[in-house]
C-alpha positions in Angstrom: -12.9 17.9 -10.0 -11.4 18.4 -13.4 -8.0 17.1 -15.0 -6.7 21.1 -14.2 -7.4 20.6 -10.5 -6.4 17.3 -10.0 -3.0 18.4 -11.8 -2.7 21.0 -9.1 -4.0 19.0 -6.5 -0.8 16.5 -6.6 1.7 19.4 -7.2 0.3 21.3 -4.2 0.3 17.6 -2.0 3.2 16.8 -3.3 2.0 13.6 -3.8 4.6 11.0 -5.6 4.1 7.3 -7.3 1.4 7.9 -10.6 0.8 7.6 -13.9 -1.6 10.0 -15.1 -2.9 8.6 -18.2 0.2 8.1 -19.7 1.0 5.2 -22.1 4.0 3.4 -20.7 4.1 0.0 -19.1 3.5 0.2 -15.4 6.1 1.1 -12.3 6.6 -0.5 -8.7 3.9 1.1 -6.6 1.7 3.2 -8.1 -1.7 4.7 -8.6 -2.5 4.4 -12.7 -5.5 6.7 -14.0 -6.1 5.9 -17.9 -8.8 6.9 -19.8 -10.3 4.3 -22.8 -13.0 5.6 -24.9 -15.7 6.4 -23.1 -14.6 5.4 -19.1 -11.9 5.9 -16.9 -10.0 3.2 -15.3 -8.4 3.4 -11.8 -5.8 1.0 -10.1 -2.9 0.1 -8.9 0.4 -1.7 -8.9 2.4 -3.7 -6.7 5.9 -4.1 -5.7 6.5 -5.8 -9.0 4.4 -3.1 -11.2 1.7 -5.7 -11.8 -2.1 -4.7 -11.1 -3.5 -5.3 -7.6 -6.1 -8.0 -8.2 -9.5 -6.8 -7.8 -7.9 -3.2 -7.3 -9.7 -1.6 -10.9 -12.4 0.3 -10.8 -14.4 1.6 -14.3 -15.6 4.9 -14.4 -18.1 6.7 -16.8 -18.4 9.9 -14.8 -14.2 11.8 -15.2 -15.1 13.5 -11.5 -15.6 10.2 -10.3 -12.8 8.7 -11.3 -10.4 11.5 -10.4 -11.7 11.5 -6.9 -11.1 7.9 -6.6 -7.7 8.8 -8.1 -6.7 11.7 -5.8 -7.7 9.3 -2.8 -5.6 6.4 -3.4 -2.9 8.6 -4.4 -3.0 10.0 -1.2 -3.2 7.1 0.6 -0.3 5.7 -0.9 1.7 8.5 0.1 0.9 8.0 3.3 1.6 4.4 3.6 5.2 5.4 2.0 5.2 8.0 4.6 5.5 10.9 2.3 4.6 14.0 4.2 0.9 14.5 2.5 -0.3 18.1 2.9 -4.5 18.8 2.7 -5.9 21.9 2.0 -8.7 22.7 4.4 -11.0 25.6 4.1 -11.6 28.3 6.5 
């Protein structure tokens, strides 16, 4: 997966509480992708938009990190009980 597809992915889903790569301080609650240099850092925040100890995960590979991305994202959603719609092939 790609930046594009990810993009599309959590406007299809629906999916709510991120920050994709954008340079702010943190929120309440959410799933943070940020890319620095050459990796890709994935984690999240807590109910006082500080990072989740042990909850970041480096990345070298983007596909890698987005799908670790999209997952949490999507689990989050579900633990907020956001109505989280998949897209399964036929």
């Amino acid at each position: 997966m790609n930046i594009k597809e990810a993009i599309k992915m959590i406007q299809d889903e629906k999916l709510q509480g991120y920050n994709m790569n954008e340079r702010k301080d943190d929120r309440e609650n959410e799933v943070v992708l940020m890319r620095e240099n050459d990796k890709w850092i994935v984690y999240a925040t807590d109910e006082r938009a500080s990072k989740v100890t042990n909850s970041q995960d480096i990345y070298f590979d983007e596909e890698e990190a987005l799908d670790n991305f999209i997952d949490r994202l999507r689990a989050l959603n579900r633990l907020r009980g956001y109505k989280v719609k998949t897209v399964t092939s036929i």
